[in-house]
C-alpha positions in Angstrom: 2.5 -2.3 -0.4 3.1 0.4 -2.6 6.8 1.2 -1.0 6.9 -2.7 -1.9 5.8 -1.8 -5.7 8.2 1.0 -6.2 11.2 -0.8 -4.7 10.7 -4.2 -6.9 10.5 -1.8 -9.9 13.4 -0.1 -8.9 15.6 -3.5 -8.9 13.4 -4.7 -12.3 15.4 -1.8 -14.5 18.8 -2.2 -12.6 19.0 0.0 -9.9 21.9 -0.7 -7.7 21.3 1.7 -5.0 21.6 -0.3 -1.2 18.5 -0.5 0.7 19.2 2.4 3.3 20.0 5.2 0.4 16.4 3.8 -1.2 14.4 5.1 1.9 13.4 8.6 1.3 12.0 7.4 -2.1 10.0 4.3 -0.6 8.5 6.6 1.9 7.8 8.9 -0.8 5.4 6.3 -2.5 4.0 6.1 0.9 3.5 9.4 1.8 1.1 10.5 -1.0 -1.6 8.4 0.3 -1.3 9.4 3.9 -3.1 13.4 3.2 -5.6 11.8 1.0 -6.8 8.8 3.6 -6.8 11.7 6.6 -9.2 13.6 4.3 -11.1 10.6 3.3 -11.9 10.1 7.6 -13.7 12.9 6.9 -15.7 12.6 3.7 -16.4 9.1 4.9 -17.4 9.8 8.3 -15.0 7.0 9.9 -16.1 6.5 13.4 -19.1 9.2 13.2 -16.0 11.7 12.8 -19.0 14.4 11.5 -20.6 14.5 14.9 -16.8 15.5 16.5 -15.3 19.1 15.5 -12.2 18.4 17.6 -11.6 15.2 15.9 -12.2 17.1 12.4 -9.9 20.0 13.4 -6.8 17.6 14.7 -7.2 15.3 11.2 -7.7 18.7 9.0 -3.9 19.8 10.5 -2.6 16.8 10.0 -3.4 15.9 6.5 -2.1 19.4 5.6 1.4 18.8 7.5 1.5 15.5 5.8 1.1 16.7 2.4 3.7 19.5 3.4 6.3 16.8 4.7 5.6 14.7 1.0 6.7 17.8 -0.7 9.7 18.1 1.4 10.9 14.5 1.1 10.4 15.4 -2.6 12.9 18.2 -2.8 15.6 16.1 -1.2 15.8 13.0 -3.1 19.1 12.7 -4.8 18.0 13.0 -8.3 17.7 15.5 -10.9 16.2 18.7 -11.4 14.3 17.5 -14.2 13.4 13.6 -12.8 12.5 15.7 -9.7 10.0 18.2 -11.5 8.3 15.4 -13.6 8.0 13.1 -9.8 6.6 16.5 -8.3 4.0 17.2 -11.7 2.8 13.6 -11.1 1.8 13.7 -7.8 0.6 17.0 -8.1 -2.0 14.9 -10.8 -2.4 12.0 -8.8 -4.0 14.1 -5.5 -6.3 15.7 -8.3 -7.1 12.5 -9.8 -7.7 10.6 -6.6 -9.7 13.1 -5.1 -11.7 13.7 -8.6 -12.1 9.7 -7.6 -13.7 10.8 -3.9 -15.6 13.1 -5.1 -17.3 10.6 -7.8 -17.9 8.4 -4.9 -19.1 10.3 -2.9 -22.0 10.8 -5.6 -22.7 7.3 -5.9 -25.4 6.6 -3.1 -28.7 3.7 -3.4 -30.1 6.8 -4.4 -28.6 7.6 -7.2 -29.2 4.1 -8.5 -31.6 4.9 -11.6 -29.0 7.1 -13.0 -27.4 3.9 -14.9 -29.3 3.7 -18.1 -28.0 -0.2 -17.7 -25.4 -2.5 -15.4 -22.8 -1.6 -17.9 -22.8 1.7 -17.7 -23.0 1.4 -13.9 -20.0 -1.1 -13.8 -17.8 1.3 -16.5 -18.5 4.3 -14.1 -17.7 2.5 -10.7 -14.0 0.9 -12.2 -13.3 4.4 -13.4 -13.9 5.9 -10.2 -12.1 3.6 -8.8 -9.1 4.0 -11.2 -9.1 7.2 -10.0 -9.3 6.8 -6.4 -6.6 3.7 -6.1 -5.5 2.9 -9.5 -3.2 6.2 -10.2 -1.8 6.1 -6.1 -0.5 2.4 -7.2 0.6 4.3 -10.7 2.9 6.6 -8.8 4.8 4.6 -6.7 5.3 2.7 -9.8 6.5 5.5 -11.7 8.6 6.6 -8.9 11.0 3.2 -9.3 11.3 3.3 -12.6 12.3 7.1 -12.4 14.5 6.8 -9.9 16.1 3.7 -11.8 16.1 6.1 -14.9 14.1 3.9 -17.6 13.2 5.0 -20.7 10.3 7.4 -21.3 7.9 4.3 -22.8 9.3 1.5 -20.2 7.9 4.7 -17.3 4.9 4.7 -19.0 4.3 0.7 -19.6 5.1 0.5 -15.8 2.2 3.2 -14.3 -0.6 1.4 -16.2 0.8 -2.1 -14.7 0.3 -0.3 -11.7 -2.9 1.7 -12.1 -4.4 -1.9 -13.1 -2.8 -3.3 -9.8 -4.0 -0.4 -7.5 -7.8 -0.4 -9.3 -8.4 -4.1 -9.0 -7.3 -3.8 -5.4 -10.0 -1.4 -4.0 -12.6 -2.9 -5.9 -11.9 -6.4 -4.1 -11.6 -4.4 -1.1 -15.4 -3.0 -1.5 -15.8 -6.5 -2.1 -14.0 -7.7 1.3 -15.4 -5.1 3.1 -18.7 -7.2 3.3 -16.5 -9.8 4.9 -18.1 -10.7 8.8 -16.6 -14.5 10.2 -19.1 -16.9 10.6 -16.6 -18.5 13.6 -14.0 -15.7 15.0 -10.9 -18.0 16.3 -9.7 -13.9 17.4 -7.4 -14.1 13.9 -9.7 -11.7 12.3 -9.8 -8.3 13.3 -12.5 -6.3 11.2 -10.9 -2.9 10.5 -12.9 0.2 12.2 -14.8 1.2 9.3 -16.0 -2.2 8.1 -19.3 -2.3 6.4 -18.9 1.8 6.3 -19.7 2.3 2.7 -22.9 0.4 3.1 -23.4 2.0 6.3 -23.0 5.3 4.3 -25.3 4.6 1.1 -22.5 4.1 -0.9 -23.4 2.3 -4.3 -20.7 0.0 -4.0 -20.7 -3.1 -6.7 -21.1 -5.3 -4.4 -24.3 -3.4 -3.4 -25.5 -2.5 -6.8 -25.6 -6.2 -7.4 -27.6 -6.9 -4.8 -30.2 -4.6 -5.2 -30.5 -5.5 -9.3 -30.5 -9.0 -9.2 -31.0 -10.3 -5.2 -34.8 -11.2 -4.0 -36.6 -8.7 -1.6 -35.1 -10.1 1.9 -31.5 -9.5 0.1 -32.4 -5.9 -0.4 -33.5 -5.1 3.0 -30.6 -6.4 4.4 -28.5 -4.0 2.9 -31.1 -1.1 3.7 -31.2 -2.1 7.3 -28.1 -1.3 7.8 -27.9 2.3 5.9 -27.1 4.8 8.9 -27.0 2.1 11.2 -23.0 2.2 12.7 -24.3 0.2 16.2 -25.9 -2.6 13.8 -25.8 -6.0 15.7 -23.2 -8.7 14.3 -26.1 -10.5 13.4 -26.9 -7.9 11.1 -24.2 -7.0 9.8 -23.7 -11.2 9.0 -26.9 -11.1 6.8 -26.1 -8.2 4.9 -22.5 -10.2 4.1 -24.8 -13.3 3.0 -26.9 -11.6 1.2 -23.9 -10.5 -1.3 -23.8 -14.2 -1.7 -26.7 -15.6 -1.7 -27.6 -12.6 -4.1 -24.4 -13.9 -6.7 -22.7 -10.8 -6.2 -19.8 -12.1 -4.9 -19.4 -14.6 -7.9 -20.0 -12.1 -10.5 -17.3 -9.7 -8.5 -14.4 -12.3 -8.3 -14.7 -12.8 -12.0 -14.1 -9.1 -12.5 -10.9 -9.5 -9.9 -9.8 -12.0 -12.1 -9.7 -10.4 -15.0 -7.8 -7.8 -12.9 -5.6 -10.0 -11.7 -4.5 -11.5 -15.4 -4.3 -8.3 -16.6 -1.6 -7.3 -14.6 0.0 -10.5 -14.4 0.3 -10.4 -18.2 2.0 -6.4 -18.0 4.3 -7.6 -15.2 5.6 -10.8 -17.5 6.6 -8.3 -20.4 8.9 -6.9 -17.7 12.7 -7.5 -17.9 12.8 -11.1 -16.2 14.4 -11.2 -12.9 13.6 -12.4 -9.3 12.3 -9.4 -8.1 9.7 -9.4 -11.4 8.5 -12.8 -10.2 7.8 -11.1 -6.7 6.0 -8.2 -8.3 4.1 -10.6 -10.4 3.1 -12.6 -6.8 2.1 -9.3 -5.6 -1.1 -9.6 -7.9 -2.2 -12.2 -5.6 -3.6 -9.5 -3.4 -6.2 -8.6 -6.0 -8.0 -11.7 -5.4 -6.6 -13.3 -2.4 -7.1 -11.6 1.4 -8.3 -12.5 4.9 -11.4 -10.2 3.9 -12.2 -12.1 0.8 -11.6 -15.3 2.9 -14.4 -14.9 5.4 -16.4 -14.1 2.0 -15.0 -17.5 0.8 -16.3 -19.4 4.0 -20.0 -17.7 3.9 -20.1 -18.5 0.0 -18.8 -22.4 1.2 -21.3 -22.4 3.8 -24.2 -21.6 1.5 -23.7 -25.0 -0.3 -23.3 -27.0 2.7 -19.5 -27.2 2.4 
């Protein structure tokens, strides 16, 4: 998606440039997610990768030749020294601000749920680190088409926090989808590897931290059951999913991806008005609106007999 972000912008402040001589830059917006998700196996523990030095040493190497390979597809985009540097001083902040993100997550455990003098503070520190983890990857691909398309120092600017607000809402409605277990599988969905990881983990998720504020004691222990439990039955994993919304968690969550969603919706529409600003504008839909949030939809449908 974010290739998708940087290219609309692109086209939104007149670039003419054909699709083919518009490739090292798209997989530049790419690219500087790659290192950080290979490192994030690892602080997350996808697939019990802790347990497997091999597996750490292989993903260690690779993230560093990724990052290496970003830098190089850097220094050979057709631009200027000086739109070059500022690209290069942007990512440079973006891999310390995203992993700033990780390491604020990594810190947010069941345990360390007494720490929040209230559900405000709680809910101002989790959309902060998740601005930092997601919100300022989305930022930089933004920035990069509106560099690239050579738009004026404010109209940059304007763009990357359209696109933080795009790239935050997104990972907190994937923490939300990640809760997401079919009730009927017609083999359509296909639950990603580390589904229900962050529970799995301890993580503090909001869609946890709900739960364990304002659910009733069988809602709770669902969600404990499952801590450190990676070969939990389906059955298990199902009532820890209803649990988020039976608990109201999942209602509360999809009115803060709404106001998400708006937000950027209303940034995209002070845009210059084109086609490809109405396509960025539909790209908000994936805020709110994804096959994970879907099988959310149908255990929240099913709870009222629907």
């Amino acid at each position: 998606m974010r290739p998708t972000v940087s290219y609309l912008l692109y086209r939104i402040y007149g670039g003419q440039e054909p699709i083919d001589r518009l490739t090292p830059f798209l997989a530049l917006s790419e690219l500087n997610n790659y290192y950080c998700y290979l490192d994030n196996w690892i602080l997350d523990d996808k697939e019990g990768i802790k347990g497997d030095i091999d597996k750490i040493r292989g993903v260690t190497i690779a993230s560093a030749v990724l990052r290496e390979l970003t830098q190089s597809v850097l220094e050979g985009l057709d631009i200027s020294e000086e739109e070059r540097r500022r690209i290069s001083l942007r990512l440079a902040e973006t891999t310390t601000r995203s992993y700033e993100g990780q390491f604020r997550d990594l810190s947010m455990t069941f345990d360390s749920i007494g720490s929040y003098p209230s559900e405000e503070d709680y809910v101002k520190a989790y959309v902060e680190k998740s601005r930092l983890q997601s919100g300022f990857l989305y930022g930089l691909s933004g920035e990069i088409g509106t560099v690239c398309a050579r738009a004026g120092e404010l109209e940059i600017e304007r763009v990357r926090k359209i696109c933080e607000t795009l790239g935050t809402g997104i990972h907190i409605s994937n923490d939300l989808g990640d809760f997401s277990v079919f009730i009927e599988d017609d083999g359509s969905f296909k639950p990603s590897q580390d589904q229900l990881a962050d529970l799995i983990n301890g993580r503090l998720t909001f869609p946890a931290y709900y739960t364990l504020k304002h659910g009733d004691e069988k809602e709770k222990k669902a969600l404990f059951d499952l801590i450190g439990r990676r070969e939990a039955t389906r059955e298990e994993r199902l009532r820890a999913s209803q649990s988020i919304v039976s608990s109201g968690a999942y209602d509360t969550i999809r009115g803060l991806l709404n106001d998400f969603y708006h937000e950027f919706k209303r940034g995209v529409h002070r845009l210059p008005v084109c086609a490809e600003r109405d396509a960025l504008s539909s790209v908000g839909e994936t805020i709110r609106y994804n096959k994970y949030l879907r099988g959310l939809q149908k255990l929240n449908r099913a709870r009222f007999g629907e």
